[in-house]
mmCIF file of the C-alpha atoms, coordinates in Angstrom:
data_MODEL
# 
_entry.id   MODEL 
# 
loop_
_atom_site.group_PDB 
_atom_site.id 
_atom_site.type_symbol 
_atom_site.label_atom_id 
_atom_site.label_alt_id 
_atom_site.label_comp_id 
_atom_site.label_asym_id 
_atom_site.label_entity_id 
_atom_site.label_seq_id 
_atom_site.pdbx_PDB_ins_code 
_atom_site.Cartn_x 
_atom_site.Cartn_y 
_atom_site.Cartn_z 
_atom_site.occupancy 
_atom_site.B_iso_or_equiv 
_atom_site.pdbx_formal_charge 
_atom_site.auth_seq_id 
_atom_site.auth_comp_id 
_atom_site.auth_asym_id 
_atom_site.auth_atom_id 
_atom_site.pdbx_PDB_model_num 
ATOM 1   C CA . UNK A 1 1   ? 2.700  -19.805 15.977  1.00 0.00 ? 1   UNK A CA 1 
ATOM 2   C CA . UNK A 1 2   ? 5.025  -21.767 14.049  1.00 0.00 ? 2   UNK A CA 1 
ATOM 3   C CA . UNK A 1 3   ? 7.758  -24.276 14.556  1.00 0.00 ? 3   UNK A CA 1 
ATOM 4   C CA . UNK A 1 4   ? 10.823 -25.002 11.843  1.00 0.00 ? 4   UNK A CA 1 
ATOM 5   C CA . UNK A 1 5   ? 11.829 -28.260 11.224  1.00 0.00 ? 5   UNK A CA 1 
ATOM 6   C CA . UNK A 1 6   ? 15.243 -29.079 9.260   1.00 0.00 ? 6   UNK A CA 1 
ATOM 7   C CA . UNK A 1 7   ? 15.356 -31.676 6.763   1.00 0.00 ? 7   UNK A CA 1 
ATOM 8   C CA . UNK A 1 8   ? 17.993 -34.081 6.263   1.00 0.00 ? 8   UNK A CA 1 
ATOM 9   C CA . UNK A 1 9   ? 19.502 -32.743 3.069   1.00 0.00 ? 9   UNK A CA 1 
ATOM 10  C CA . UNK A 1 10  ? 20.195 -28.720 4.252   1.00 0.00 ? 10  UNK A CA 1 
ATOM 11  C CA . UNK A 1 11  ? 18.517 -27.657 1.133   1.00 0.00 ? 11  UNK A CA 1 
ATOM 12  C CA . UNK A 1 12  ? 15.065 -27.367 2.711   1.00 0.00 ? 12  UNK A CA 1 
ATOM 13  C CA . UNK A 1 13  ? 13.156 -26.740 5.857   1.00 0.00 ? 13  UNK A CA 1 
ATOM 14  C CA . UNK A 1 14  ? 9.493  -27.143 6.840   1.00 0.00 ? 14  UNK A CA 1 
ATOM 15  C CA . UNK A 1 15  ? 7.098  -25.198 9.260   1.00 0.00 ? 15  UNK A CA 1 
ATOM 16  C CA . UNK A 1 16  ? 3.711  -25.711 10.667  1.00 0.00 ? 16  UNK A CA 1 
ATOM 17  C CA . UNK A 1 17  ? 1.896  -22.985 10.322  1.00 0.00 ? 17  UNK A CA 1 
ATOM 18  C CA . UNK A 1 18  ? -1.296 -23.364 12.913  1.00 0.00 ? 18  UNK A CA 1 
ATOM 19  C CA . UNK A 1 19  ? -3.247 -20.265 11.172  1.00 0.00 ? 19  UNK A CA 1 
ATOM 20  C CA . UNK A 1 20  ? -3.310 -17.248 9.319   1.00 0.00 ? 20  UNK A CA 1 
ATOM 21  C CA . UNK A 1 21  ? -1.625 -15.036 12.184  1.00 0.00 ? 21  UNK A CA 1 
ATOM 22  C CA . UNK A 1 22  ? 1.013  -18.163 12.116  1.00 0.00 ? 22  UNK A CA 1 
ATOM 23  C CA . UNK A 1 23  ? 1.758  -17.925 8.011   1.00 0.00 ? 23  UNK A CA 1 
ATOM 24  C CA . UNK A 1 24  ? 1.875  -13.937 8.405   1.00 0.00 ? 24  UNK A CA 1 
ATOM 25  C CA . UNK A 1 25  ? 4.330  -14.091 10.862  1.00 0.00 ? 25  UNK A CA 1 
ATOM 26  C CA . UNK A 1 26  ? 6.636  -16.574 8.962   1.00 0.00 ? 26  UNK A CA 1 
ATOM 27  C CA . UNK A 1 27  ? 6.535  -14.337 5.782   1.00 0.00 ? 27  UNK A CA 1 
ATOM 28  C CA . UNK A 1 28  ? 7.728  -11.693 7.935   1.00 0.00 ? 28  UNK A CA 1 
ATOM 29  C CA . UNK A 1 29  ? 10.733 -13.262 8.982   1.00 0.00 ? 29  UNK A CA 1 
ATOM 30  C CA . UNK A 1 30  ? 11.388 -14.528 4.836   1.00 0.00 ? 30  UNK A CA 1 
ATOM 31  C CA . UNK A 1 31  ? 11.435 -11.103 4.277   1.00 0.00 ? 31  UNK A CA 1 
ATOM 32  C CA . UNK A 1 32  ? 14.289 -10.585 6.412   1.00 0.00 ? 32  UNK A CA 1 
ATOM 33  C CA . UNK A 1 33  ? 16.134 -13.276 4.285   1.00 0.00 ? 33  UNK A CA 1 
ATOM 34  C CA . UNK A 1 34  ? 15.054 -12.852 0.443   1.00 0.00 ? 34  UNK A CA 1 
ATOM 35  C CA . UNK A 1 35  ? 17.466 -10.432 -1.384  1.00 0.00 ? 35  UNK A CA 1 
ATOM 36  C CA . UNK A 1 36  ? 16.936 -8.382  -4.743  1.00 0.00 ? 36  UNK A CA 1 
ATOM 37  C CA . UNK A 1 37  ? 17.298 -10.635 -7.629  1.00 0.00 ? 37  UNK A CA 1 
ATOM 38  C CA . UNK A 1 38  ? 15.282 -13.893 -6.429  1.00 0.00 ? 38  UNK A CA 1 
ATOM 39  C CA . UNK A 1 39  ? 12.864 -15.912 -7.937  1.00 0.00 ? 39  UNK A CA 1 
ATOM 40  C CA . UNK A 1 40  ? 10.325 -17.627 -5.571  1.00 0.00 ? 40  UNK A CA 1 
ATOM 41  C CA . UNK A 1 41  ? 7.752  -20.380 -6.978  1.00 0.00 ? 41  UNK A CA 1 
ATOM 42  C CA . UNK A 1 42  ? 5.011  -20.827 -4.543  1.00 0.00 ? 42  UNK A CA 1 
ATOM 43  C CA . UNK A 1 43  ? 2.837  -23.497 -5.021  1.00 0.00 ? 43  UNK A CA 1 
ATOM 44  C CA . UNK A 1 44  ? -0.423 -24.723 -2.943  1.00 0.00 ? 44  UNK A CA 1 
ATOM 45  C CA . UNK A 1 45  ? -4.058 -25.353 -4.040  1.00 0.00 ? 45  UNK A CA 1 
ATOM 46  C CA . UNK A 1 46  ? -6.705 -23.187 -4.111  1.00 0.00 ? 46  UNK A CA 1 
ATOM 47  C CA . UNK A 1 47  ? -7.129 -20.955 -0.735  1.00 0.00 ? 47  UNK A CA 1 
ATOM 48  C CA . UNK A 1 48  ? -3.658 -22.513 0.494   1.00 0.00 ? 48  UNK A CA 1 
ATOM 49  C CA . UNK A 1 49  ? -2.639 -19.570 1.716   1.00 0.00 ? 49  UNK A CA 1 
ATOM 50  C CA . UNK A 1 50  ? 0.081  -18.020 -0.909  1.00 0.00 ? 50  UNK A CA 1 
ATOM 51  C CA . UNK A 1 51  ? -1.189 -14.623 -0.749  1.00 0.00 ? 51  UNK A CA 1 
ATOM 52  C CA . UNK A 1 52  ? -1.349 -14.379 2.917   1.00 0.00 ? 52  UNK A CA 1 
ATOM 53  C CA . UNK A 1 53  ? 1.897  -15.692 2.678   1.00 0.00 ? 53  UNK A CA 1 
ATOM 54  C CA . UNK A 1 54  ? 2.872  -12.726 0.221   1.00 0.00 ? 54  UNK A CA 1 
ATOM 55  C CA . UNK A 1 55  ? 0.954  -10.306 2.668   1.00 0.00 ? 55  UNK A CA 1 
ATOM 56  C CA . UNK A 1 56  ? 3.544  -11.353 5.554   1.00 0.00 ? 56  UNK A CA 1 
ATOM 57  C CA . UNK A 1 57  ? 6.408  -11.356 3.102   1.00 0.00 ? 57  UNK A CA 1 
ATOM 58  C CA . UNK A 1 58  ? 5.435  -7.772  2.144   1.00 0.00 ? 58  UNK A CA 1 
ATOM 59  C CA . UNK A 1 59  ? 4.872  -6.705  5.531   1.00 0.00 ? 59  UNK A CA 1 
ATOM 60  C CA . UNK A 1 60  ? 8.135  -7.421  6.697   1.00 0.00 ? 60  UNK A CA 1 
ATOM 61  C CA . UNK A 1 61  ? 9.235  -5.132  4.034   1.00 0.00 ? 61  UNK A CA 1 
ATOM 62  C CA . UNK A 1 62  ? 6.981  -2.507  6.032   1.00 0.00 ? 62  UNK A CA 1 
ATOM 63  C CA . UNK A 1 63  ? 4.761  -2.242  3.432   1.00 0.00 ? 63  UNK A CA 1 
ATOM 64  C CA . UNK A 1 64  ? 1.518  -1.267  4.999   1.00 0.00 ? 64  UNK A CA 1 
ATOM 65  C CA . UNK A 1 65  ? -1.035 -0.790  2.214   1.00 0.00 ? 65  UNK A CA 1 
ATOM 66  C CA . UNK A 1 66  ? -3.625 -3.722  1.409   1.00 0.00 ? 66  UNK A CA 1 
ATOM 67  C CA . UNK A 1 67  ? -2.265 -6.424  -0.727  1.00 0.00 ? 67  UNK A CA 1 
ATOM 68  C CA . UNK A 1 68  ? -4.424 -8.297  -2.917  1.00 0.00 ? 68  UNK A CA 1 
ATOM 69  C CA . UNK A 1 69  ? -4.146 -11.586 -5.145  1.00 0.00 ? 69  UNK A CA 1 
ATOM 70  C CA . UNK A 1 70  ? -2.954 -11.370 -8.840  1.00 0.00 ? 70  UNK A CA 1 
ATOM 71  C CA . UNK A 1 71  ? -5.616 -13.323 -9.823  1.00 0.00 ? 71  UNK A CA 1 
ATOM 72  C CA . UNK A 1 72  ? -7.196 -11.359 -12.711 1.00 0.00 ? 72  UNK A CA 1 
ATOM 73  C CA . UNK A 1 73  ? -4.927 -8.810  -12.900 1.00 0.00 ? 73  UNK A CA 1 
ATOM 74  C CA . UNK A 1 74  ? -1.772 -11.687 -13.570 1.00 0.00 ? 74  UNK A CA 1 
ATOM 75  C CA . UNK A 1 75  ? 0.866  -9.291  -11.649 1.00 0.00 ? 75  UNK A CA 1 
ATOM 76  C CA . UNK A 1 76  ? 0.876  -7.101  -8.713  1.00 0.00 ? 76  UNK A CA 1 
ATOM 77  C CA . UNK A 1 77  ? 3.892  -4.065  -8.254  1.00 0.00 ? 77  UNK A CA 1 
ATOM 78  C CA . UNK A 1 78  ? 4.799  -3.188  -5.102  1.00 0.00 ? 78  UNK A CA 1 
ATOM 79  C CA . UNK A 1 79  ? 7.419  -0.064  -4.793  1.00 0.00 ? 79  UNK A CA 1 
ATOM 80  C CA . UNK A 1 80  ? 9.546  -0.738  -1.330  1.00 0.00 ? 80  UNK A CA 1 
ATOM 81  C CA . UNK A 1 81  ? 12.711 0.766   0.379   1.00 0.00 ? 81  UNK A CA 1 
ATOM 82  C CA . UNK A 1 82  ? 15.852 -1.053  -0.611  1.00 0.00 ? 82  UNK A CA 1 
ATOM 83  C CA . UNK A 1 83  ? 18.475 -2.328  1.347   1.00 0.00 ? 83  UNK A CA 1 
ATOM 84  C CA . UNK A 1 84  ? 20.607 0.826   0.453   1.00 0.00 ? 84  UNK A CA 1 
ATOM 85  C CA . UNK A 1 85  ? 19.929 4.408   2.224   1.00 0.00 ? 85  UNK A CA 1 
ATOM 86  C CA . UNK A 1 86  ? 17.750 6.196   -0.528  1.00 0.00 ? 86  UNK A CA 1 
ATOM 87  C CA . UNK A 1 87  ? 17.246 2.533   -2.957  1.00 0.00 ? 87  UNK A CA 1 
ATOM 88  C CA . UNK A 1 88  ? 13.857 0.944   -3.960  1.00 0.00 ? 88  UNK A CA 1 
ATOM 89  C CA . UNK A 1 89  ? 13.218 -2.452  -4.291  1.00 0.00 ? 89  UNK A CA 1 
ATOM 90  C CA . UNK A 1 90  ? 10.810 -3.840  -6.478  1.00 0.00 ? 90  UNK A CA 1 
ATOM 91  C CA . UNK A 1 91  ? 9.108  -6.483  -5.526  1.00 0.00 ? 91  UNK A CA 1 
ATOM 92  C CA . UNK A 1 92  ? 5.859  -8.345  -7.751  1.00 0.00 ? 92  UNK A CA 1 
ATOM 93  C CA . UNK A 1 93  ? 3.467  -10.832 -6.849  1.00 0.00 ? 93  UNK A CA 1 
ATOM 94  C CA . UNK A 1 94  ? 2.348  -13.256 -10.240 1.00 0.00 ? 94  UNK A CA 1 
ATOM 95  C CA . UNK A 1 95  ? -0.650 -15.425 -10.434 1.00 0.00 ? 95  UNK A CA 1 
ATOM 96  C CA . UNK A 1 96  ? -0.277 -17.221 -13.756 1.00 0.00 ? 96  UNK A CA 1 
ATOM 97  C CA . UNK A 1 97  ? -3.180 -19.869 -13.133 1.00 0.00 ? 97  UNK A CA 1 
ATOM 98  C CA . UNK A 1 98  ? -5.307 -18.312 -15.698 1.00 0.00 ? 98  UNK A CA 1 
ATOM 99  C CA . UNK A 1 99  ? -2.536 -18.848 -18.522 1.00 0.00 ? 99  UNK A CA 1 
ATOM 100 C CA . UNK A 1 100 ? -3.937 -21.192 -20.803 1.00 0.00 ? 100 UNK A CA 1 
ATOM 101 C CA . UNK A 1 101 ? -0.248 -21.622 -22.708 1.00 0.00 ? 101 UNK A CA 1 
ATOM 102 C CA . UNK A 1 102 ? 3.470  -20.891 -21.283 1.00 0.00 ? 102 UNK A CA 1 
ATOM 103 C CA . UNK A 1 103 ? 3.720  -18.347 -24.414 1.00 0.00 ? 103 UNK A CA 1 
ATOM 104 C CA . UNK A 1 104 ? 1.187  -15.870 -22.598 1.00 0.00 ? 104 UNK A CA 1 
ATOM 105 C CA . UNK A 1 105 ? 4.026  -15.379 -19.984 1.00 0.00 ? 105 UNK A CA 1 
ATOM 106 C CA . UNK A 1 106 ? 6.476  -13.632 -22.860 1.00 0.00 ? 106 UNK A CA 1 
ATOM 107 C CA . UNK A 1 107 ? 3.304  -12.226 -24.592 1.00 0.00 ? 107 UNK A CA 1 
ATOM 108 C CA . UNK A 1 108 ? 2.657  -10.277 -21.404 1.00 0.00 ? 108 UNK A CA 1 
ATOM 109 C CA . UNK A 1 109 ? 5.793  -8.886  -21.247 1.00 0.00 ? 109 UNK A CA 1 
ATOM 110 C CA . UNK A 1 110 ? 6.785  -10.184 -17.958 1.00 0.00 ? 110 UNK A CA 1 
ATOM 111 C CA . UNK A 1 111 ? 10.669 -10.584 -18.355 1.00 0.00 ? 111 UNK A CA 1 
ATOM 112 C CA . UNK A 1 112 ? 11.444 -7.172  -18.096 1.00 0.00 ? 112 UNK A CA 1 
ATOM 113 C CA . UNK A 1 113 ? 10.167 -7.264  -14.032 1.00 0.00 ? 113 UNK A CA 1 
ATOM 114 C CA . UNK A 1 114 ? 12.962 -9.593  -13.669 1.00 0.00 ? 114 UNK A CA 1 
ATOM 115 C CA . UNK A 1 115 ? 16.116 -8.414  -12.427 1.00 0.00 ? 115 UNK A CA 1 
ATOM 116 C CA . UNK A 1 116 ? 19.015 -7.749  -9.942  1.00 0.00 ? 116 UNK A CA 1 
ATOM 117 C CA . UNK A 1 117 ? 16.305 -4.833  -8.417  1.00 0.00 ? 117 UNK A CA 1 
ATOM 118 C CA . UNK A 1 118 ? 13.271 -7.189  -8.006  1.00 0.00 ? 118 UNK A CA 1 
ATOM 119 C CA . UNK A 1 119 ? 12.700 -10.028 -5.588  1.00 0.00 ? 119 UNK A CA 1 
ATOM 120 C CA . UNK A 1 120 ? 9.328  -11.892 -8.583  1.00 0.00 ? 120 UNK A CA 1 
ATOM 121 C CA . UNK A 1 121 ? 7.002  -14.230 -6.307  1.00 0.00 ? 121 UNK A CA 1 
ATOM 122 C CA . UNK A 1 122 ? 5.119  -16.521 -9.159  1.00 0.00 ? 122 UNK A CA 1 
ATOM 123 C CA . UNK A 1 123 ? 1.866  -18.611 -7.946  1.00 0.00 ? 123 UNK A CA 1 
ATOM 124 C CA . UNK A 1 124 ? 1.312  -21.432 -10.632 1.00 0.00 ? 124 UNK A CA 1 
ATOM 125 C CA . UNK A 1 125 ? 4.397  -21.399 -12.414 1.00 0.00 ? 125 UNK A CA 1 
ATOM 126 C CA . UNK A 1 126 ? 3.783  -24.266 -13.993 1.00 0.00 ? 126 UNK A CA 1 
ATOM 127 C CA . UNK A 1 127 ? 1.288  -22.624 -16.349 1.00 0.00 ? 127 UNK A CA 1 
ATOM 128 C CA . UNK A 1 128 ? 4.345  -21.004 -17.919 1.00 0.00 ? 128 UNK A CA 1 
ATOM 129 C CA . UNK A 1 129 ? 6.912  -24.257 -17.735 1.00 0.00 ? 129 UNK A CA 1 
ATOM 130 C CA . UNK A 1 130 ? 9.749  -23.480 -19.858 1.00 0.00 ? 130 UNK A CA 1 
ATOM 131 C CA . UNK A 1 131 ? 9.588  -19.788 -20.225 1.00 0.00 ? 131 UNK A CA 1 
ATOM 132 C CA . UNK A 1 132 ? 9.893  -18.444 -16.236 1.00 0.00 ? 132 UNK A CA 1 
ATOM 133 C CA . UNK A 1 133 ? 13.603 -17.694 -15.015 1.00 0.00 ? 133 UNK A CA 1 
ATOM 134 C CA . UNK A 1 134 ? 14.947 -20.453 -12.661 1.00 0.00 ? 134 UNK A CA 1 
ATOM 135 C CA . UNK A 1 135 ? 13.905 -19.951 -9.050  1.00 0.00 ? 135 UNK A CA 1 
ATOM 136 C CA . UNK A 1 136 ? 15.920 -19.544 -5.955  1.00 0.00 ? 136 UNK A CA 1 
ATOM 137 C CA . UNK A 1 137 ? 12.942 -21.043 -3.768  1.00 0.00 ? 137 UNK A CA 1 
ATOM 138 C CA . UNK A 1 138 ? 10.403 -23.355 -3.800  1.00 0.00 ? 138 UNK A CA 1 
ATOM 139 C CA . UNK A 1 139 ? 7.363  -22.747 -1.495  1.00 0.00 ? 139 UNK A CA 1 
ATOM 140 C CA . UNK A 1 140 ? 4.998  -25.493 -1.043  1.00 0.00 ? 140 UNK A CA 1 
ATOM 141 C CA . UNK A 1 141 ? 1.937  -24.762 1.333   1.00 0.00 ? 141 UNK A CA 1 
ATOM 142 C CA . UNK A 1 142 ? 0.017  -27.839 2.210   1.00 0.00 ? 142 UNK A CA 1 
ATOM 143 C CA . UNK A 1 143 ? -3.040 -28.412 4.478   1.00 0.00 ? 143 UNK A CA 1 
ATOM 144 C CA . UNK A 1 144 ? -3.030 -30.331 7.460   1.00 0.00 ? 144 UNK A CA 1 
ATOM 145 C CA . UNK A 1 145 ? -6.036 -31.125 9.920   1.00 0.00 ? 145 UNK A CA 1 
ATOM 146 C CA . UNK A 1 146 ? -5.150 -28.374 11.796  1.00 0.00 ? 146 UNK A CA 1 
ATOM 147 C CA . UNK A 1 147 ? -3.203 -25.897 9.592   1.00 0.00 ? 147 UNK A CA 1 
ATOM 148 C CA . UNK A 1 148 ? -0.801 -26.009 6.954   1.00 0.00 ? 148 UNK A CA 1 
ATOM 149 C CA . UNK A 1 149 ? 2.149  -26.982 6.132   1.00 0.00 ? 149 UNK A CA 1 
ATOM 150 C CA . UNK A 1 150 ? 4.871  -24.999 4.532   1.00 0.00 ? 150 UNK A CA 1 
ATOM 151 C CA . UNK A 1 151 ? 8.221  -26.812 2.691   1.00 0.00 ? 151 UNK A CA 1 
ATOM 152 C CA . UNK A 1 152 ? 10.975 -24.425 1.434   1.00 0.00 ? 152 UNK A CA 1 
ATOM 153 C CA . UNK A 1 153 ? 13.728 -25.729 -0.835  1.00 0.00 ? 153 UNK A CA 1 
ATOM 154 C CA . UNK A 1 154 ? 16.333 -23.420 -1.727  1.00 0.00 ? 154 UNK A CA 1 
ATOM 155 C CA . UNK A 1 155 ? 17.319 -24.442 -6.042  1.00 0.00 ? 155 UNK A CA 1 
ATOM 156 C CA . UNK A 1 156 ? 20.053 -22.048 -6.429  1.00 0.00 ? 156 UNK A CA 1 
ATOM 157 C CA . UNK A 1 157 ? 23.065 -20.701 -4.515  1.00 0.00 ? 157 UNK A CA 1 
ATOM 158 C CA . UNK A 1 158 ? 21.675 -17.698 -3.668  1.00 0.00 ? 158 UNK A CA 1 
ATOM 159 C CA . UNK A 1 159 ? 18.446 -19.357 -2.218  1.00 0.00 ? 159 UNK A CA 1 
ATOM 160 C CA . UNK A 1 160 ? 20.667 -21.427 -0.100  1.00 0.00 ? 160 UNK A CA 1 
ATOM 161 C CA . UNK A 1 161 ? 22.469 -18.828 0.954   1.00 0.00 ? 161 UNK A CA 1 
ATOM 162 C CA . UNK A 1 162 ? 18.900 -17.131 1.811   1.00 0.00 ? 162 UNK A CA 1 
ATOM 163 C CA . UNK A 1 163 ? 17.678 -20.232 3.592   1.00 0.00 ? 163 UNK A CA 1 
ATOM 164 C CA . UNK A 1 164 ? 20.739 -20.819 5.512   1.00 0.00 ? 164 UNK A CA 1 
ATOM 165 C CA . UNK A 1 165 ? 20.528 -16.621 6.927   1.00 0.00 ? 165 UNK A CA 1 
ATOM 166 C CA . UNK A 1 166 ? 17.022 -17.515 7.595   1.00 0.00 ? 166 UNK A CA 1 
ATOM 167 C CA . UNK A 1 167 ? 17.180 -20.991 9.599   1.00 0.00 ? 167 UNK A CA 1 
ATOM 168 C CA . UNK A 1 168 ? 19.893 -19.398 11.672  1.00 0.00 ? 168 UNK A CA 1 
ATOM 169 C CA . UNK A 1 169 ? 17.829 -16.874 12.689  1.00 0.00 ? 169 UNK A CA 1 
ATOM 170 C CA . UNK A 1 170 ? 15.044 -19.285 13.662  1.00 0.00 ? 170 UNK A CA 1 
ATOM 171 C CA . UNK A 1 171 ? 17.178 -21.340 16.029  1.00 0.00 ? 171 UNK A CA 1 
# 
């Protein structure tokens, strides 16, 4: 289970997520609030739990086949019914924490996967500072004695007006 709690400034929100059921679950109901187009950092040590977070994101997009960390392969595609009747979405999952320079992001080609069709989820973003598109959201996961913690901050108009569909539905 999890519980939202607002923060003063309207730009972000915070959950406690108790386990992995609990961070599932929220990513389920993100996916009912990102749109085609955004950009969504998430950040988190080791094991923090950003690909289970990506498994409940995906999941709420019914996407039922087994979803797997970018570690070594950098990006993961996944091919998912759009919002419109007969309309994909596109929707990949970055790990960029084996970058050794922000150039390997352009090297790889990776600009091309972002656009007004794609919702890009980028784990260690900070490996390519400088070089990544803006992004809508900011996902922090953080541990806790017993759980995590997860802080969303919306950095763009369309992330707020993500994060303000998505609090309203939580209340």
């Amino acid at each position: 289970m999890y519980k939202f709690s607002h923060i003063a400034n309207d730009t972000a929100f915070s959950a406690f997520l108790s386990d992995e059921n609990a961070t599932i679950e929220l990513g389920h109901r993100l996916a009912h609030a990102l749109q085609p187009g955004m950009v969504v950092f998430l950040e988190g040590d080791l094991g923090a739990g950003k690909t289970t977070l990506t498994r409940g994101i995906l999941r709420g997009f019914n996407f039922t086949g087994r979803v797997k960390s970018p570690t070594y392969t950098l990006v993961e595609p996944y091919t998912l019914l759009g919002l419109e009747a007969n309309s994909k979405l596109y929707f990949y999952h970055f790990d960029l924490y084996r970058f050794n320079d922000p150039s390997e992001w352009e090297d790889a080609g990776f600009r091309d996967y972002f656009n007004s069709e794609s919702i890009c989820l980028i784990e260690w973003a900070d490996k390519a500072s400088g070089q990544l598109p803006s992004p809508d959201w900011i996902i922090q996961l953080q541990p806790e004695s017993t759980g995590r913690r997860i802080l969303l901050s919306a950095t763009s108009e369309l992330g707020q007006t993500c994060q303000n569909a998505l609090t309203l539905a939580a209340n």
